[in-house]
C-alpha positions as CSV (number, residue, x, y, z in Angstrom):
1,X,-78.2,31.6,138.3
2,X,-74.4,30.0,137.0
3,X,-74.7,26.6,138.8
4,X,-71.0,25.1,139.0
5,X,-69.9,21.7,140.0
6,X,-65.9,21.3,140.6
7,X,-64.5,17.1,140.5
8,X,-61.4,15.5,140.0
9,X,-60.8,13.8,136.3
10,X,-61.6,10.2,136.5
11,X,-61.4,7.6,134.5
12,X,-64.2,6.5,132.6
13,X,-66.3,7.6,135.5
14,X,-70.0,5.9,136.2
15,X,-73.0,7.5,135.2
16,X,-73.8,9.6,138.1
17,X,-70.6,11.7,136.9
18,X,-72.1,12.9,133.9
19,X,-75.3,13.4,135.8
20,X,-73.7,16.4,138.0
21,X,-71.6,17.4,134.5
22,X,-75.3,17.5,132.6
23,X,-76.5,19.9,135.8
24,X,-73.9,22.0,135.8
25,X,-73.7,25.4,133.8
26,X,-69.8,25.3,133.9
27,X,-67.9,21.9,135.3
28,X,-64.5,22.6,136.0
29,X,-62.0,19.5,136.5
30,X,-60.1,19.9,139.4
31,X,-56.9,18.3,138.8
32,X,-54.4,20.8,140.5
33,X,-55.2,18.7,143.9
34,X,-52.6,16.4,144.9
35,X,-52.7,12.7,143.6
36,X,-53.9,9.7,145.8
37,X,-53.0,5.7,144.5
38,X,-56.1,3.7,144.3
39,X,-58.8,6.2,143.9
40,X,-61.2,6.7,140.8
41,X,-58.8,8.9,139.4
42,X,-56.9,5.6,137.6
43,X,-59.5,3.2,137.8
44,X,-63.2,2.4,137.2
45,X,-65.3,-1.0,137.7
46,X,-66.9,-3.2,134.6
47,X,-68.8,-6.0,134.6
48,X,-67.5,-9.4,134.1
49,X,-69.1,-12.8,133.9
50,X,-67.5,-13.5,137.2
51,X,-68.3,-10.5,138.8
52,X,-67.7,-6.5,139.1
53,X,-63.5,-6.1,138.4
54,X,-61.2,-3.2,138.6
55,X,-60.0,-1.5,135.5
56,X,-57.0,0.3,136.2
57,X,-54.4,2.7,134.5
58,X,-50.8,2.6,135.1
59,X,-49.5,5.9,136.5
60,X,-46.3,7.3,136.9
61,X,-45.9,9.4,139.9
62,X,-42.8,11.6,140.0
63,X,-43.4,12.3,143.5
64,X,-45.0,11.5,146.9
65,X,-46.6,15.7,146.6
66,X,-47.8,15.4,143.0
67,X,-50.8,17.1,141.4
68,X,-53.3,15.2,139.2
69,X,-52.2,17.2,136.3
70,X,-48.3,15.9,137.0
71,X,-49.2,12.3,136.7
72,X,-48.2,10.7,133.4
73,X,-48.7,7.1,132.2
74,X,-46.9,4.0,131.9
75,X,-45.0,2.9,128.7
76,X,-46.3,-0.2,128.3
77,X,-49.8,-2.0,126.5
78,X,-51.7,-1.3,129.1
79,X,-54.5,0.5,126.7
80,X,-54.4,-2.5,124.7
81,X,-55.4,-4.4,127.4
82,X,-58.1,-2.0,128.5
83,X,-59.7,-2.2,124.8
84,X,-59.2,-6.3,125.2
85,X,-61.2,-6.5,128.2
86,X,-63.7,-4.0,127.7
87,X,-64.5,-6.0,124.7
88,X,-64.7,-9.6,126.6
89,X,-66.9,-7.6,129.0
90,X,-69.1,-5.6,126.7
91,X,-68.9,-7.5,123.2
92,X,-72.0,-9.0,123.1
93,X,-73.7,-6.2,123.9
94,X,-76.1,-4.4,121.5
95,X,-74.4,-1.4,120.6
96,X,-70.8,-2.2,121.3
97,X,-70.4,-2.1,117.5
98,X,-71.2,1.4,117.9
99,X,-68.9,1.9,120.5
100,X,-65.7,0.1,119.9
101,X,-64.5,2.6,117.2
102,X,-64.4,5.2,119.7
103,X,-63.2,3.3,122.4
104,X,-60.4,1.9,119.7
105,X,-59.1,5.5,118.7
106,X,-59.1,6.6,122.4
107,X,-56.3,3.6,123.4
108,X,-54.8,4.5,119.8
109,X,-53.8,8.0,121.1
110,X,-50.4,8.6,123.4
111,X,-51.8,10.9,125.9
112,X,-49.3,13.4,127.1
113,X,-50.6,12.9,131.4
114,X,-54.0,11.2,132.9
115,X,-55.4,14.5,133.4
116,X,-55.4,14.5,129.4
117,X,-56.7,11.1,128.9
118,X,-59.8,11.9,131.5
119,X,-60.5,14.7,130.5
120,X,-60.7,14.4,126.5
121,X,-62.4,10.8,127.4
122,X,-64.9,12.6,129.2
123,X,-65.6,15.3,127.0
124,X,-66.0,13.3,124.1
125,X,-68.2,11.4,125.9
126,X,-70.3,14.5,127.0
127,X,-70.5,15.5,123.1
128,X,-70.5,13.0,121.5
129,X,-72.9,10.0,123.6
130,X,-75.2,12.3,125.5
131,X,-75.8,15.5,123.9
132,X,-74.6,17.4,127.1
133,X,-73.7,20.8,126.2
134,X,-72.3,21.8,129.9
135,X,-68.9,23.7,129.3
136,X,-65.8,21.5,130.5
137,X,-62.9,24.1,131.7
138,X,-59.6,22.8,133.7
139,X,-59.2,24.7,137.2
140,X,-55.4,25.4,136.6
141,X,-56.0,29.1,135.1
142,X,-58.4,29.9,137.8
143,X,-55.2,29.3,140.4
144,X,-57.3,28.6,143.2
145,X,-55.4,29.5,147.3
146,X,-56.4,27.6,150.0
147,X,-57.2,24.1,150.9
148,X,-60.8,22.3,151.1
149,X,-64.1,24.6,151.4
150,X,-61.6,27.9,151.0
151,X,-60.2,26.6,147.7
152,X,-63.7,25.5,146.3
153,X,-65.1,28.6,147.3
154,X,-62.2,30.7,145.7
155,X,-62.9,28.3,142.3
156,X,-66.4,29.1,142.8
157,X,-66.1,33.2,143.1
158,X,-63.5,33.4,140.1
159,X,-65.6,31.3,138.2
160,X,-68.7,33.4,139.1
161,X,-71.3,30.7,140.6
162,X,-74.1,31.5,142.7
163,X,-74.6,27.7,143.0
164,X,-72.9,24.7,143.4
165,X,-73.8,21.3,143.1
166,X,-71.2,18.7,144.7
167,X,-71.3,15.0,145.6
168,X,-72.4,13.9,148.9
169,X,-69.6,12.4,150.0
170,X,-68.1,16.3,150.7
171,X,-71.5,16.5,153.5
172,X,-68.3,15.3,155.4
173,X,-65.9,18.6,155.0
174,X,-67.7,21.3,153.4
175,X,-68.9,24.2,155.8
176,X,-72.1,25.6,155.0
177,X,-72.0,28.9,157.0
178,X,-68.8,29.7,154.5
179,X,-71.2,29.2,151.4
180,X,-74.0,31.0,153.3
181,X,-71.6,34.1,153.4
182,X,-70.5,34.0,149.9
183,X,-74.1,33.9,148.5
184,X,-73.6,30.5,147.2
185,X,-76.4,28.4,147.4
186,X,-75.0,25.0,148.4
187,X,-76.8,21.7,146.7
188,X,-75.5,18.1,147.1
189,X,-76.6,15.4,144.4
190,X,-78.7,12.9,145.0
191,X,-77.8,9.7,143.0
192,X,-80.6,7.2,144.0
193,X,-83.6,6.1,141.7
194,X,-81.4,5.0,138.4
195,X,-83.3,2.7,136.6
196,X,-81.7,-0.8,135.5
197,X,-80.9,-1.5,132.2
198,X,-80.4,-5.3,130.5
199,X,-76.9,-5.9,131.1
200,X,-74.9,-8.2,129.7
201,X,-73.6,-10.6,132.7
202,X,-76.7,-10.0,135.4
203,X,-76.8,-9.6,139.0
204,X,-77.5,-5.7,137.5
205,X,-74.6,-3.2,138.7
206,X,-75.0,0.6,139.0
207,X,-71.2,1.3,139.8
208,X,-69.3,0.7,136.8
209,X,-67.8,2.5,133.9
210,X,-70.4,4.5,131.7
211,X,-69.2,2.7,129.0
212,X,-71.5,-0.3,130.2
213,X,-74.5,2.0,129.7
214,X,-73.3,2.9,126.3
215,X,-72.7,-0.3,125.0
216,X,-75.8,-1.4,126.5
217,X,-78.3,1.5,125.6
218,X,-76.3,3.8,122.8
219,X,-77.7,6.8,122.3
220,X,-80.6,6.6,124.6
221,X,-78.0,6.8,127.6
222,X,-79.3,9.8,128.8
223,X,-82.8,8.3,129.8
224,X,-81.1,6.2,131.9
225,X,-79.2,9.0,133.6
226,X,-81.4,12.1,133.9
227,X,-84.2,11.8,131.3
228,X,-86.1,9.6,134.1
229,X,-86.8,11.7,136.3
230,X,-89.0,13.8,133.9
């Protein structure tokens, strides 16, 4: 059994992310789709006194067509300003001490497109937070043909899965007859039952950044992502 999930990069995705990265045998980041504003890929939510906000990167786009992997970032302090507010979110928190070291080297770095920031952010997250040992591959050498449940099939049978795990918003476009005939078992995740954690500025919030659960819990992260449910 080679149980693969395929995503876009995001950035600094929520938890549930790394859940389906932590199930997965191989996760491959699928960042040869085309681009759309708004959308997880350049933004995540944190938790402020006054309520959930929207952290977002700048992008540059060099066209209305363009690929993940194409989009680049804005020349200005914007990373500056992502480490500023993180900290007015998160500071008080009991391992943000921990954290901000990390957090300050990864807004240090001039990152060549977004796909690069996401998916090095991600990564070193995996490794280096929550012990998750789930190989992280782009799709861009697999050069996967066709469009929706053709081209994640075609990712899937170069990559050599006999199941896939995806998120269930995809219940909406995904044929299961197709997965049936490929001899892919099709599984979609199941992100309810998360326990709450003491956050910093209560109501509690499940939809933001990881890095609330990090700065909140440190290493025992994991426990609050899969080691629950055991």
């Amino acid at each position: 059994m080679k149980t693969v999930v395929i995503i876009q990069s995001n950035y600094i995705p929520w938890k549930g992310y790394f859940d389906l990265i932590h199930d997965a045998d191989l996760f491959i980041f699928h960042d040869c789709v085309q681009f759309t504003k708004q959308d997880w890929r350049t933004r995540n939510k944190i938790k402020m006194k006054e309520g959930v906000k929207w952290l977002s990167v700048p992008a540059k786009v060099p066209s209305k067509d363009a690929r993940i992997c194409d989009v680049t970032l804005a020349e200005d302090d914007w990373a500056g300003k992502h480490l500023r507010t993180l900290h007015h979110s998160l500071g008080k928190a009991p391992h943000w001490k921990a954290l901000e070291p990390f957090l300050a080297e990864i807004y240090a770095t001039k990152w060549a497109s977004l796909s690069e920031l996401n998916q090095t952010m991600i990564g070193r997250i995996c490794k280096e937070w929550l012990g998750i040992e789930t190989e992280l591959v782009d799709s861009r050498p697999y050069d996967a043909q066709g469009a929706k449940t053709e081209r994640v099939l075609d990712l899937l049978v170069k990559s050599g899965a006999t199941r896939y795990i995806s998120g269930p918003a995809a219940q909406g476009y995904l044929e299961q007859s197709q997965f049936d005939a490929a001899g892919i078992e099709l599984v979609y995740k199941d992100y309810a039952g998360y326990p709450e954690y003491p956050q910093p500025h209560p109501p509690f919030e499940h939809s933001v950044t990881i890095l609330d659960l990090l700065a909140c819990v440190g290493r025992d992260a994991p426990k609050y992502i899969w080691g629950w449910r055991s």
